[in-house]
C-alpha angles and dihedrals in degrees: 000000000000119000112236108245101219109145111108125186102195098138104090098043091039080058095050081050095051101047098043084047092052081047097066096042096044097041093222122129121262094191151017090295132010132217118269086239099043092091085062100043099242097123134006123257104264106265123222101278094159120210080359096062098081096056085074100046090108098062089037106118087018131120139194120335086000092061094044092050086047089052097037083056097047103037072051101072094073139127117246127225127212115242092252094058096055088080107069077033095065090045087063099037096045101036115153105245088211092045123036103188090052132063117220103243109233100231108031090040082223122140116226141179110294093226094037084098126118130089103299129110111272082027115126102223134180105281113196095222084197090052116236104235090056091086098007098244102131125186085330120146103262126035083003089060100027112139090204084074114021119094132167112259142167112284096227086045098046081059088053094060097042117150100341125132114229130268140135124275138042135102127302124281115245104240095024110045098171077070121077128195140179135184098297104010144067126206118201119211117257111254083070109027080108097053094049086057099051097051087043083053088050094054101055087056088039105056114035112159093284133108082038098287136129124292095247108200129153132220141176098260133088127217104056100153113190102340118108103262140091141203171010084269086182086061097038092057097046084053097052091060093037089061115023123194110290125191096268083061092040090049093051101048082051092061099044088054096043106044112015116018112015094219131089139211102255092203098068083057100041103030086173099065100077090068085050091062096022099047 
């Protein structure tokens, strides 16, 4: 029977947030230096971010399109797995802090047996949270093996989301019932609606029409089928703020840097850009 994974360590990252946030509309410096466009709100004063604040030093002072160009240049330098190699990935990447054999599953919150994956059903599987057919790009290297979006889920539950783009309402999902879905749509529950954003957020700077992959862009719509875009933005963006980054995000974002594919979400470290480019 799977152990609900409810614990969630947000504290310590909602504070970064918040001060970096205050920074901006104050004016006033959150560290050593500030950037050149924090006195007119454009973009937050850098957090402490430690060994990982100098891999933003190139958006640092930028706004808009020209901050989405600057993190689109730098989340592009990354190494690419293999599909196969995602598994072992996600058991490091998702690993349950209370439990070190099991991964926590995205959407039920459940944790489950690190090795009970495959295609079966009870199995936990690799669930594209910007769902592969929006943009046709499959198991690929690239946007189909991408840690930033990929998370271990039921598999019964992986097949009720599907394809949909994400929006509030519906029933709820057999196998996580703190989820909902409806015909065109998928809720998250909760304790990651954030998370979801934020990779949703990573993959449109990630993917922008280069190294032969799909243009990724999102929109405010659902529905939208094959075609390279995701929504509903306006959703996505309340529940960025609703749920910021906690330490079990930022962990893992540490990890897929660190050990697999040498880039971050940035933002899980700057929750405030995507206001910036999404205004």
């Amino acid at each position: 029977m799977p152990v609900l994974h409810t614990a969630r360590r947000r504290c310590g990252a909602a504070l970064l947030a918040g001060a970096a946030l205050a920074a901006v509309t104050l004016g006033a410096p959150a560290a050593a230096t500030s950037s050149p466009a924090a006195a007119t709100g454009s973009i937050a004063v850098a957090p402490d971010l430690g060994a990982y604040d100098a891999y933003y030093d190139s958006a640092y002072g930028k706004s808009g399109e020209q901050l989405r160009a600057a993190l689109h240049d730098i989340v592009s330098e990354q190494t690419t797995l293999s599909y196969s190699q995602v598994w072992d990935a996600l058991r490091a990447t998702d690993e349950d802090p209370d439990d070190p054999s099991s991964v926590v599953l995205l959407y039920s919150g459940y944790s489950k047996s690190k090795y009970d994956n495959g295609g079966n059903v009870d199995d936990w599987n690799r669930e594209h949270v910007w769902a592969k057919s929006h943009g046709d790009f499959g198991t690929s290297r690239g946007p189909g093996t991408d840690l930033h979006h990929l998370r271990p889920t039921d598999v019964t539950v992986n097949s009720a989301r599907g394809n949909k783009d994400f929006d509030h309402g519906g029933s709820p999902v057999h196998q996580a019932p703190e989820s909902r879905t409806d015909g065109d749509s998928f809720e998250p529950r909760d304790a990651v609606k954030g998370d979801v954003a934020r990779m949703i957020f990573y993959m449109a700077v990630r993917y922008e029409g280069g190294d032969s992959h799909a243009d990724l862009e999102l929109n405010d719509q659902v529905g939208n089928g094959s075609a390279p875009y995701m929504g509903r933005l306006s959703v996505l963006k309340q529940w960025h703020e609703q749920d910021p980054p906690d330490a079990f995000e930022s962990r893992r974002n540490d990890i897929i840097h660190d050990t697999y594919q040498g880039n971050r979400n940035p933002f899980i470290d700057h929750p405030e850009w995507a206001d910036s480019i999404w205004p």
